[in-house]
C-alpha positions as CSV (number, residue, x, y, z in Angstrom):
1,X,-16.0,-1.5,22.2
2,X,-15.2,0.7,19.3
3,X,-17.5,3.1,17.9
4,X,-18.7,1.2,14.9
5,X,-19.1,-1.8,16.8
6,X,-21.7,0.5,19.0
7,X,-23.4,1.7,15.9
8,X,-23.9,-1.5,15.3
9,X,-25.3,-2.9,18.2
10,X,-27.2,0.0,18.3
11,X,-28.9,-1.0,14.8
12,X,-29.9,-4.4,16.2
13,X,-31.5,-3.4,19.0
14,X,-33.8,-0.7,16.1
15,X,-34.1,-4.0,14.1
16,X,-35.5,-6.0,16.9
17,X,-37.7,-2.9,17.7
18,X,-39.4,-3.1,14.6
19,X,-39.9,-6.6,14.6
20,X,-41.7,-6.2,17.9
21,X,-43.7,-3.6,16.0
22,X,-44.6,-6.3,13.5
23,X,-45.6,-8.7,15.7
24,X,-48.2,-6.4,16.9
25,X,-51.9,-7.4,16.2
26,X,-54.6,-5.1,14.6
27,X,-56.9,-5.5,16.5
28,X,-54.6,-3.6,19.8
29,X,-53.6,-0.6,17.2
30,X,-57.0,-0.2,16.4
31,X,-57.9,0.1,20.0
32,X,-54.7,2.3,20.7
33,X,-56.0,4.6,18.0
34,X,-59.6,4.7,19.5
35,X,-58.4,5.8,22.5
36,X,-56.4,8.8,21.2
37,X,-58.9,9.5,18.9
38,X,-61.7,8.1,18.8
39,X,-63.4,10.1,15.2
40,X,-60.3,8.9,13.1
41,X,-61.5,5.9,10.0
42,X,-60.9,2.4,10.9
43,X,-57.6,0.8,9.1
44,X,-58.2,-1.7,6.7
45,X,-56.5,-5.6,7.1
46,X,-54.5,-4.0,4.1
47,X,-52.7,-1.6,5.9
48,X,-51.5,-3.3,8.6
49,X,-50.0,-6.4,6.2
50,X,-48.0,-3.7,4.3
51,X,-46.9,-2.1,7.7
52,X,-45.9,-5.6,8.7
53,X,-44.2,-5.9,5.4
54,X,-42.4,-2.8,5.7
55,X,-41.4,-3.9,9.1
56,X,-39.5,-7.5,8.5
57,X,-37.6,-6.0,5.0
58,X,-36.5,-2.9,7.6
59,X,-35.5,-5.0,10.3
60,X,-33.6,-7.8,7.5
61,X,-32.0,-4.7,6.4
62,X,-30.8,-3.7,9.6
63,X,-29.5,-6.8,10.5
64,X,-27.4,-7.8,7.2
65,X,-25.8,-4.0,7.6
66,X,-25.0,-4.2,11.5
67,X,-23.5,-8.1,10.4
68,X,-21.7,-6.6,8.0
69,X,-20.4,-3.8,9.9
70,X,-19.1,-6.2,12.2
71,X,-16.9,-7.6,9.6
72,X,-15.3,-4.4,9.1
73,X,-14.8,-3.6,12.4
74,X,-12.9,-6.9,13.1
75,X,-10.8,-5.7,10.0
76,X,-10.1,-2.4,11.5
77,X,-8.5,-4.0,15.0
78,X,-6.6,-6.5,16.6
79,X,-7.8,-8.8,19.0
80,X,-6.1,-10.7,21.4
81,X,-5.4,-14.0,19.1
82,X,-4.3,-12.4,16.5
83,X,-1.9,-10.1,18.1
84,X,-0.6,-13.3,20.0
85,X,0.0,-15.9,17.0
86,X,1.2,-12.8,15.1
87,X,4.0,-11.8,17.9
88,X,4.8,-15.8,18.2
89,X,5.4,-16.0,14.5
90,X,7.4,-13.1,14.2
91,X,9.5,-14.1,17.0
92,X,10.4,-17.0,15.2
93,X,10.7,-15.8,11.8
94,X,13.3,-13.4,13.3
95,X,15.3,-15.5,15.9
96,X,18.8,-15.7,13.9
97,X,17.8,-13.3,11.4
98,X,20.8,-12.2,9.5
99,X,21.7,-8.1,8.3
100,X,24.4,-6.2,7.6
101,X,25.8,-2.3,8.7
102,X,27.4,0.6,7.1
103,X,30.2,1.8,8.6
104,X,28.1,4.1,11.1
105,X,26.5,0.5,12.9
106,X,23.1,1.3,10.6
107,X,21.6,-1.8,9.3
108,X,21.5,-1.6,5.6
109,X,18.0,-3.4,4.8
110,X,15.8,-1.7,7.9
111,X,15.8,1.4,10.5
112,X,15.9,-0.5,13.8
113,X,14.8,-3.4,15.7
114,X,11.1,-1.4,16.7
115,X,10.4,-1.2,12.9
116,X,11.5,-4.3,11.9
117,X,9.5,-6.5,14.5
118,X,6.2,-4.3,13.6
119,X,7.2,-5.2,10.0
120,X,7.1,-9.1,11.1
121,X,4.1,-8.7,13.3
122,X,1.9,-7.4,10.5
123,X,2.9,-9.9,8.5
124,X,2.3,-12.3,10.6
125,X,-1.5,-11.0,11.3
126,X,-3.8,-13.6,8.6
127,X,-6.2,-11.9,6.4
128,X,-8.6,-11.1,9.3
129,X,-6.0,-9.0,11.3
130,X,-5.2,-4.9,9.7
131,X,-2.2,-4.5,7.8
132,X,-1.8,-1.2,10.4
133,X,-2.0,-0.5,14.5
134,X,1.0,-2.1,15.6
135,X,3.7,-1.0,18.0
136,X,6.8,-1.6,18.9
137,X,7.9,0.2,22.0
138,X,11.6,0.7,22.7
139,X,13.1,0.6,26.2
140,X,15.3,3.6,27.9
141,X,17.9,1.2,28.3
142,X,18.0,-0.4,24.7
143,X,21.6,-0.2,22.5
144,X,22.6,-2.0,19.6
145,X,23.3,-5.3,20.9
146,X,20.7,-5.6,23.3
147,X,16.8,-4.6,22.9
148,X,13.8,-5.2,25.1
149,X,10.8,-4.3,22.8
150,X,6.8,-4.0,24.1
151,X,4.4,-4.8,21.2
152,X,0.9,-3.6,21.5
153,X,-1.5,-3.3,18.9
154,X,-4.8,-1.3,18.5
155,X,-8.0,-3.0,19.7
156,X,-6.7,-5.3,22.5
157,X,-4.9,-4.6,25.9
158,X,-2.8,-7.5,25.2
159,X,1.1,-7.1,25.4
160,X,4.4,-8.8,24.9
161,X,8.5,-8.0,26.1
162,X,10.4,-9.1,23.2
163,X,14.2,-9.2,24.0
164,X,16.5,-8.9,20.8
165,X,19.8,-10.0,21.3
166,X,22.9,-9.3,18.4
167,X,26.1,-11.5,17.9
168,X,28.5,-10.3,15.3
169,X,28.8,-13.2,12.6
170,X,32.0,-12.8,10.5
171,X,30.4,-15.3,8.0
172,X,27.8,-13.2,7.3
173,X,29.9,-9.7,6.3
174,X,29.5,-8.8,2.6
175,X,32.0,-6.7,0.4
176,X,30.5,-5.9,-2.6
177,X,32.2,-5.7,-6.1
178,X,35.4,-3.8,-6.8
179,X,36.0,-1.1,-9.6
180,X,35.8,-3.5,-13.0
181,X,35.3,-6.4,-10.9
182,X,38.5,-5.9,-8.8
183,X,38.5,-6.5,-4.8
184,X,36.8,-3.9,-3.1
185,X,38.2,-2.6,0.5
186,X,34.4,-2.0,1.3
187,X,33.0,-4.3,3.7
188,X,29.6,-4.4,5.5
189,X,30.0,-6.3,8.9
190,X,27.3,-9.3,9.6
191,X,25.4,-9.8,12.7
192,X,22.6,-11.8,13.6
193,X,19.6,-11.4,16.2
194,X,18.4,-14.5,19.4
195,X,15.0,-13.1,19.4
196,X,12.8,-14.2,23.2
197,X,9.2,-13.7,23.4
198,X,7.7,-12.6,27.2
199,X,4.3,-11.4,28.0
200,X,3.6,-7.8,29.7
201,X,5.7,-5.0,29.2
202,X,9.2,-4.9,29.0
């Protein structure tokens, strides 16, 4: 539990206090109140309506803003179904992706396979879900054609292996336009990603 989700508990439990208080009959306070002192003026029937009034509206209040501040606590994390139909989606989405490289082996449309499946994941989320807190963790033994990825995101324990796998495809290489619209000798070699999903870390 987060620590907005505790303030709000935390406002409940004062709303439901002073609904107790409300509930409390005049005729006990005014006994309380002999007791402790006994010369102080009787309260009128007023009184305690407009206590009991004051009561409920601050207890109604407390409960729409605790209810509310549940909502944007759910906004502000992931839970566990979100973070899983998220990563099964983006697993999909991506399984024979198709990019290009330079002539260094650098993708030309993202940095690496970590930022692009974070990319897909947030995507993925549904308006309920942050557009933020994911992570793609690479492995030690990760290269360019092989990739074992462990997604986590903030607000659940939750986690997933997701093992990216790249075959060159020679129907996917692009060589832009030539010099007035001459052949170029530039061309950006075409791969494509097998994307598995596994659960736990990688």
């Amino acid at each position: 539990m987060n620590t907005l989700d505790k303030l709000n508990v935390l406002l409940l439990f004062a709303s439901a206090v002073l609904l107790a208080m409300a509930c409390v009959k005049a005729d006990r306070v005014r006994a309380w109140r002999e007791r402790l002192n006994p010369s102080a003026p009787e309260l009128p029937d007023a009184a305690f309506v407009c206590a009991r009034v004051v009561f409920v509206a601050l207890a109604a209040c407390g409960v729409y803003t605790a209810v509310q501040g549940f909502g944007v606590s759910d906004g502000q994390s992931w839970d566990d179904k979100e973070l899983t139909s998220a990563v099964r989606q983006a697993t999909d989405d991506l399984d024979g992706y198709r990019f290009t490289v330079d002539d260094s082996g650098t993708p030309l449309y993202f940095d690496d396979y970590a930022s692009l499946l974070e990319q897909k994941v947030t995507e993925h989320g549904g308006a309920d879900a942050p557009q933020y807190g994911v992570t793609a963790t690479s492995s030690d033994t990760d290269t360019p054609d092989h990739a074992n990825l462990t997604v986590t995101a903030d607000g659940t324990d939750t986690t997933f292996c997701t093992h990216i796998e790249r075959t060159r495809s020679k129907k996917d290489d692009y060589s832009p336009p030539g010099l007035y619209g001459g052949d170029s000798s530039l061309t950006y070699r075409g791969y494509r990603i097998a994307v598995r999903l596994g659960e736990g870390e990688c």
